[in-house]
N, C-alpha and C positions, 0 to 999 in steps of 0.2 A: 639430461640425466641428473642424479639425485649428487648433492654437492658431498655430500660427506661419505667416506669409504665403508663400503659392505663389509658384515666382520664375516672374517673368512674362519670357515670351518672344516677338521677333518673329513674327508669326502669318504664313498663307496670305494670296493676293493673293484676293479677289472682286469678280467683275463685276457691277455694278450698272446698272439703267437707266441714270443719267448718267454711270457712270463705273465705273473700279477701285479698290477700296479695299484698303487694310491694316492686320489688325486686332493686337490679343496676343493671347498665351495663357498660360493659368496656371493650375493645379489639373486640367489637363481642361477648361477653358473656356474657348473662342473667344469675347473684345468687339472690338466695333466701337464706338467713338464719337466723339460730336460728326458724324453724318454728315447734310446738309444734304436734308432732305427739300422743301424750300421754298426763294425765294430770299430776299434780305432784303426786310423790314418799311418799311425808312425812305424817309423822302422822297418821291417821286410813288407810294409801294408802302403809305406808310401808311394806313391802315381799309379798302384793299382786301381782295378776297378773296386767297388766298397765290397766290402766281408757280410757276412749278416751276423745282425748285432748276437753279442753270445748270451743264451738264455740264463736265466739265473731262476734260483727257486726262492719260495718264502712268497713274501711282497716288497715290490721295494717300491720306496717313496717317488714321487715324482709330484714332490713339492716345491723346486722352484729352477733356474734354469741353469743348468749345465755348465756351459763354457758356450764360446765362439771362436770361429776359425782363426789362423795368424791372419792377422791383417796387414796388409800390404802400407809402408811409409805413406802418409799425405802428408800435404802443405796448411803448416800450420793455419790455421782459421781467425779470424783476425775476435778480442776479447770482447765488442761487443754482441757477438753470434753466439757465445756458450753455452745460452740454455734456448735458443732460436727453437730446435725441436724438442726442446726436451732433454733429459739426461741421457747421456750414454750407458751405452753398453758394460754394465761393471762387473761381468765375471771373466774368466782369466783365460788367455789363449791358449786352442790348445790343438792339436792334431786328432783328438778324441774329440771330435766336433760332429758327428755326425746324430746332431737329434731333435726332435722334434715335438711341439706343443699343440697341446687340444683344448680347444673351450667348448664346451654343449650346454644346451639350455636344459637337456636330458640324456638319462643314461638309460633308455625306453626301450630304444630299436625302432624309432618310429619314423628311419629313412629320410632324415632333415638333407636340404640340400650343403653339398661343403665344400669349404672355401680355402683352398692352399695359398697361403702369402708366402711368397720369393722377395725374401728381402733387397732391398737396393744396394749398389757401392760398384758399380762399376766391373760386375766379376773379381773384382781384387779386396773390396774391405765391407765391412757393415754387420750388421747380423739380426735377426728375426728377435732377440732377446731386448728387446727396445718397450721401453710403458707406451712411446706414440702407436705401436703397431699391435700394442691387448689385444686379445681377440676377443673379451668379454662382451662389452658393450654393444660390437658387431654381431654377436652369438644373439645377445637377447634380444635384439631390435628386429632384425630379421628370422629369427628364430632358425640359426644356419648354424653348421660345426663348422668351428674355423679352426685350423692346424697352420701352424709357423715352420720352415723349415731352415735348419742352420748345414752348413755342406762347405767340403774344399773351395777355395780360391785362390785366387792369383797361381804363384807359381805352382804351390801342390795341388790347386786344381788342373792346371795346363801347359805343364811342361811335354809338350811331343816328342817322346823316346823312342817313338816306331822305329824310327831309322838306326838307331844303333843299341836299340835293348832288345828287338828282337820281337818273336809273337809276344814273349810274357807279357812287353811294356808295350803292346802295340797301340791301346787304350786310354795311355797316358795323357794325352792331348786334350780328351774330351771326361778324364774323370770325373771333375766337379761337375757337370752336367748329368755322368754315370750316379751320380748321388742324389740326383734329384729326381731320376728314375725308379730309383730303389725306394725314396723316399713316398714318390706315387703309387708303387706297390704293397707296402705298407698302409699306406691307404685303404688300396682295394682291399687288402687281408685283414685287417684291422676295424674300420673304422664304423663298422655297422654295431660293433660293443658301443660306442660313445655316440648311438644316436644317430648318426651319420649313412646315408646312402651311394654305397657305393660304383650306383649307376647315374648319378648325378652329382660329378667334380667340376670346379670351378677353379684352375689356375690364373694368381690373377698377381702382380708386380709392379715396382717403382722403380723408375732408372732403370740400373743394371737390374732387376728382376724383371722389368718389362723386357729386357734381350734377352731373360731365363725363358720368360714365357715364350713368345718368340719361336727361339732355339727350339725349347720341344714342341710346340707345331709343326717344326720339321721333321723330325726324329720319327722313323718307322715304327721305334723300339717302345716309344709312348703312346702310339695306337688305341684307343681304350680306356686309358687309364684316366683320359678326362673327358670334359664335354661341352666344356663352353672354357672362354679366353678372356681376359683384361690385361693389357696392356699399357702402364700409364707411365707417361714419359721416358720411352723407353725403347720403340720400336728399334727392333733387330733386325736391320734389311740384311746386310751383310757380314760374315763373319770373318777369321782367318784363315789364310791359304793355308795349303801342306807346307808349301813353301816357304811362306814367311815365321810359319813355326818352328819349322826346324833351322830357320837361321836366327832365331830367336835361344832353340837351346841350345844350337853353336856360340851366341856372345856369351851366354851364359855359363858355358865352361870356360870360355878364354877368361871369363872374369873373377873366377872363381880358383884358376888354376889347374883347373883339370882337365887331363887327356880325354878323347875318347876312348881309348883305349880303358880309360879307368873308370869310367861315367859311373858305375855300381856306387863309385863312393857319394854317390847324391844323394843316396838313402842313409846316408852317416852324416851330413853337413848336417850342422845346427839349423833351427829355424831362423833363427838372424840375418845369419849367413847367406842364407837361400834369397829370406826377404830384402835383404842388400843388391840381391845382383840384380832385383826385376827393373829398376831405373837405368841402371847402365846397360844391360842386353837393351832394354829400348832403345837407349841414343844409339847404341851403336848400328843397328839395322834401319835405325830413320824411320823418318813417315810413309804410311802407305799411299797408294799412288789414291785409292777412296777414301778423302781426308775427312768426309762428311757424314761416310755409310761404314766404311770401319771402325770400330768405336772402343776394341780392343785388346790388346796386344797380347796380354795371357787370360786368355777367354776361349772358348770354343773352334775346335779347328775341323774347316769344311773336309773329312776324314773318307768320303766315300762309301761310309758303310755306319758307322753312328748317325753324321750329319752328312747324307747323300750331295746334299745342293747348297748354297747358299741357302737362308732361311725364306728369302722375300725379295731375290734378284736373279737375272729378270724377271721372273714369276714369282709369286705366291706358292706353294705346295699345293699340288693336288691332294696329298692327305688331310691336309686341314678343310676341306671343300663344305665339311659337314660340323664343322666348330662355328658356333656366332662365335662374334668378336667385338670388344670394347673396346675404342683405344683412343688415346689422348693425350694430353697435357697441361700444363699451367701457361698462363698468358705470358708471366717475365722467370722462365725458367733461370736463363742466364745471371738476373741480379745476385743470386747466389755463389756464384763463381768469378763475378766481379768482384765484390766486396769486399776482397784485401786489397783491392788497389786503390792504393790513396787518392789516386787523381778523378777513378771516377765514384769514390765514396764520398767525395768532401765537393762534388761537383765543379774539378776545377779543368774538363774536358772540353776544348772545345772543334769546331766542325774539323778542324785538319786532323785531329786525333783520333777520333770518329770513323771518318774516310780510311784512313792508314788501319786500323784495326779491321775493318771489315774486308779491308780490300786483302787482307792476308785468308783470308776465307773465299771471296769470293771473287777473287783475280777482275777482269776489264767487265763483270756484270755489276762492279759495286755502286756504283754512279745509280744503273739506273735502278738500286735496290734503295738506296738512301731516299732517290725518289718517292718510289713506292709505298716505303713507308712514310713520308712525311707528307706524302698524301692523305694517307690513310689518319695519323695522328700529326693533324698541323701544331698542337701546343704543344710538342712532345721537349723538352728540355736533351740537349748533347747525351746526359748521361741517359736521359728513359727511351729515347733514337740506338743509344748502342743497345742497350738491354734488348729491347725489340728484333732487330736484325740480328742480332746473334744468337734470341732464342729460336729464330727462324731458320735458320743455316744451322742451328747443332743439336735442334730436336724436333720443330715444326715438321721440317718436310720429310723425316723421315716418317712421322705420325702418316703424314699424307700419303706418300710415297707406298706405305704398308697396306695403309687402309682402302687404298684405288687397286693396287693389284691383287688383294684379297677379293673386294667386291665385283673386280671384273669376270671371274670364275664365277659368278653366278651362283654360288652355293650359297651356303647357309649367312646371313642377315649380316652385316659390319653396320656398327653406330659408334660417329665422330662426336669428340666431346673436347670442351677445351672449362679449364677453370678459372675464371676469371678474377675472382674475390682475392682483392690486395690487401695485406696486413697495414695497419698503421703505423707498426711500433718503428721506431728510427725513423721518425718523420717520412713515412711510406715510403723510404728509398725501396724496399724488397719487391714490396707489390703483392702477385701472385705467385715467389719464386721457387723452385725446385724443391719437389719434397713435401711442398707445403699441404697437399693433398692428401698427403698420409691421413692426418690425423682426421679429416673430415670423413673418408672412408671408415676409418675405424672408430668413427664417434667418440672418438678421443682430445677433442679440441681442448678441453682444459689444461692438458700436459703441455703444450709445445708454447715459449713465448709465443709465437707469430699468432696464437690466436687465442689464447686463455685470456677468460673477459675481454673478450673482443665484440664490438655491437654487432649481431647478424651471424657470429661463429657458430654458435651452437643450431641454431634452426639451420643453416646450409648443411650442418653434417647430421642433422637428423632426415634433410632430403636425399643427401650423399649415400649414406649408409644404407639407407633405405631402396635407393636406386641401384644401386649394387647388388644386395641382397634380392631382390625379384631377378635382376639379369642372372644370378645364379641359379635361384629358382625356376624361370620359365624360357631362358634364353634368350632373353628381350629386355631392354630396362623399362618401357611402359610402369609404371604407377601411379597411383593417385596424389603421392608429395611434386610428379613435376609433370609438364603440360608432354602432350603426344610428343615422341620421339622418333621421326620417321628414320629409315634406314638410309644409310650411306651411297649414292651413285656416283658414277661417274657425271650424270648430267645435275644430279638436285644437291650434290654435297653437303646433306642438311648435317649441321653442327650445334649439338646442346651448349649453351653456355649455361655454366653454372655462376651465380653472383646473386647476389641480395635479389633479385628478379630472375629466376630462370626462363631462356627463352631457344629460338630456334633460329639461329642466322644460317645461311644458304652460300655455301665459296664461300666463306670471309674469307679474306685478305685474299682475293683470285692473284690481282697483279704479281705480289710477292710472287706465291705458289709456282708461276709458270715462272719465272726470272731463279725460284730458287733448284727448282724440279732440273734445268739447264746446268746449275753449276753444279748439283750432283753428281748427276749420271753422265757429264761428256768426258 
């Protein structure tokens, strides 16, 4: 892409169900954003399910991004990762979080295919308002409407009140997800003004948006409203009980101070307040007994009637039968997550530490997983042996796991993908690690350290982007940037690697797979 920034220009006026909007333009590409699919979240609106946005007359602007949801406490990040992907998120939190951005190459009607991005963070933090995740660049490459969606999280996405708020609150459990419904709906009602066809959607996530995605493959309620799937690092096997939800909102008052008897007043706690308790209700109800497949704790609750089933346990849904599906990951997801520990930043880990951390995952299989992989990678250094196994046990086999009981159903096509291409910067501790895919999907490699001026950055996200865009397009990722991409089986497991050479490995890592498929699911 062209090095220096497109000057952006006042855009056209569009009519929207609630209103007229006004977008820019710049390189060829109509945005809209910040525009309110929902109304706000707070006050008598919070753990409902969303309002429709309130209409307004005139035009109003939707020149730049809104807000993003309260995010949920993380652990601080250690100061050489700062600009790893890029800048954060700089607009301000807010409970009026419900909205959503548009890029199109045109504002025609001329039924491009479109691309919903679910931001990543675990169901609890992150937000769509990010430069690595533009949807510009991906708009004009593939010539696709790409729409961001920003929604509840963490506790006011998933606080389960059924049990003591009654029918009103019965929904509370699964709102933020209720958000992401309404947000597909707006789609369908919408998105044929900005070009967009709205019989050909493409939800497609990182991380916590790959369990967005996921999640609504399950969902009766989203029927329709899409038609093909991407799920990258992220697979949603399982979600939470009724049970563990609601002992979840039980710590949550003890910690807060409140009765049931008085639970109404959660609608009057500060957002602080609320984001304060969601670490201590964790501790206090412990680990789930799926330490590998539940992934968590204020996220989606298996409700019966939103989310019938688990998403991907033991089956796959027979509703999704007729969704392709992409799904995937990075080779060293985990280096990301390691990387504030000094021991194995400054590489001073060795085999008994190694041992002792995996074995906390993978109880008496860990022996012969160490194996496995150092079979597989005999030069592998203590610290690039933990990265490996631990991205294999907390995101590999759910990848696998997903993508074998999808394709056993025989319906429509699953293609396994893995990304291989490791950054340099920090003397390639990271590798290929978490995340790091964003930006090659959205042709946005210049923004994030891990790959601005990087040798071979920019040509893998013009095959990335690229590959994306046709599986939106025709259901299939086949095109001319990378070599045949056979589908997914139980017997051929063919697997795109993406790296400086794209190619087609078949089971890689079998051994792992079955050593790790055991310590999931017994």
């Amino acid at each position: 892409m062209a090095n220096h920034a497109p000057v952006i220009e006042s855009g056209p006026v569009i009519e929207t169900a609630a209103g007229r909007l006004r977008g820019t333009q710049a390189g060829g590409i109509h945005a809209f954003k910040g525009i309110p699919y929902g109304a706000s979240t707070a006050g008598a609106n919070r753990f409902l399910p969303p309002r429709p946005a309130v209409p307004w007359a005139g035009v109003r602007e939707a020149l730049s991004y809104h807000a993003q949801a309260p995010q949920a406490p993380r652990a601080k990040r250690r100061s050489e990762l700062e600009f790893l992907l890029g800048p954060s998120d700089a607009t301000p939190e807010s409970e009026d979080c419900l909205t959503l951005n548009v890029w199109s190459p045109g504002l025609d009607r001329a039924k491009r295919p479109v691309m919903v991005w679910l931001h990543g963070g675990a169901f609890a933090y992150g937000s769509s308002n990010r430069a690595f995740s533009d949807g510009a660049n991906l708009a004009r490459r593939g010539d696709v409407v790409v729409v961001s969606v920003n929604h509840r999280l963490n506790i006011f996405g998933f606080l389960d009140l059924g049990e003591i708020g009654g029918e009103h609150f019965a929904q509370s459990g699964n709102a933020g997800v209720l958000d992401l419904l309404a947000a597909l709906e707006w789609v369908r009602d919408n998105i044929a003004a900005f070009g967009g066809d709205p019989a050909n959607v493409t939800i497609f996530g990182e991380s916590g948006g790959g369990g967005k995605v996921s999640v609504l493959m399950a969902m009766p309620a989203a029927r329709g409203l899409f038609h093909r799937a991407i799920v990258q690092s992220g697979a949603g096997v399982r979600m939470r009980t009724r049970e563990r939800g609601l002992a979840l909102t039980a710590a949550v008052l003890d910690h807060l101070g409140i009765s049931r008897g008085e639970w109404e007043r959660l609608q009057q706690v500060s957002v602080r307040a609320l984001l304060e308790a969601i670490a201590p209700a964790s501790r206090a109800i412990g680990p789930t007994r799926w330490k590998l497949l539940d992934r968590y704790d204020f996220g989606p609750v298996v409700d019966g009637e939103i989310l019938p089933q688990q998403p991907f346990d033991p089956d796959a849904p027979a509703i999704a039968d007729d969704i392709p599906l992409m799904i995937g990951g990075t080779r060293d997801e985990s280096a990301l997550f390691l990387a504030d520990d000094d021991a194995w930043w400054r590489r001073q880990l060795n085999e008994g530490d190694v041992r002792g951390r995996i074995a906390a995952i993978a109880g008496d299989e860990a022996d012969a997983l160490i194996a496995a992989y150092r079979r597989a990678r005999p030069k592998a250094t203590a610290a690039q042996l933990l990265v490996a196994v631990l991205t294999g046990g907390n995101f590999w086999i759910r990848s696998v796991l997903l993508a074998e009981r999808k394709a056993m159903r025989r319906g429509a096509p699953v293609h396994m993908y893995s990304l291989d291409w490791g950054t340099p910067v920090h003397d390639g501790r990271l590798g290929a690690h978490h995340a790091i895919d964003v930006a090659f999907v959205f042709d946005t490699v210049d923004v994030p350290q891990a790959t601005a001026a990087m040798p071979g950055a920019r040509e893998l996200a013009a095959r990335m982007s690229a590959t994306w865009a046709a599986f939106a397009r025709h259901g299939t990722p086949d095109n001319a940037a990378i070599p045949h991409w056979p589908a997914y089986t139980e017997s051929e497991r063919a697997t795109m690697i993406f790296d400086t050479e794209c190619r087609i490995d078949r089971d890689p890592g079998r051994d792992a797979r079955l050593l790790w498929s055991r310590v999931a699911t017994r």
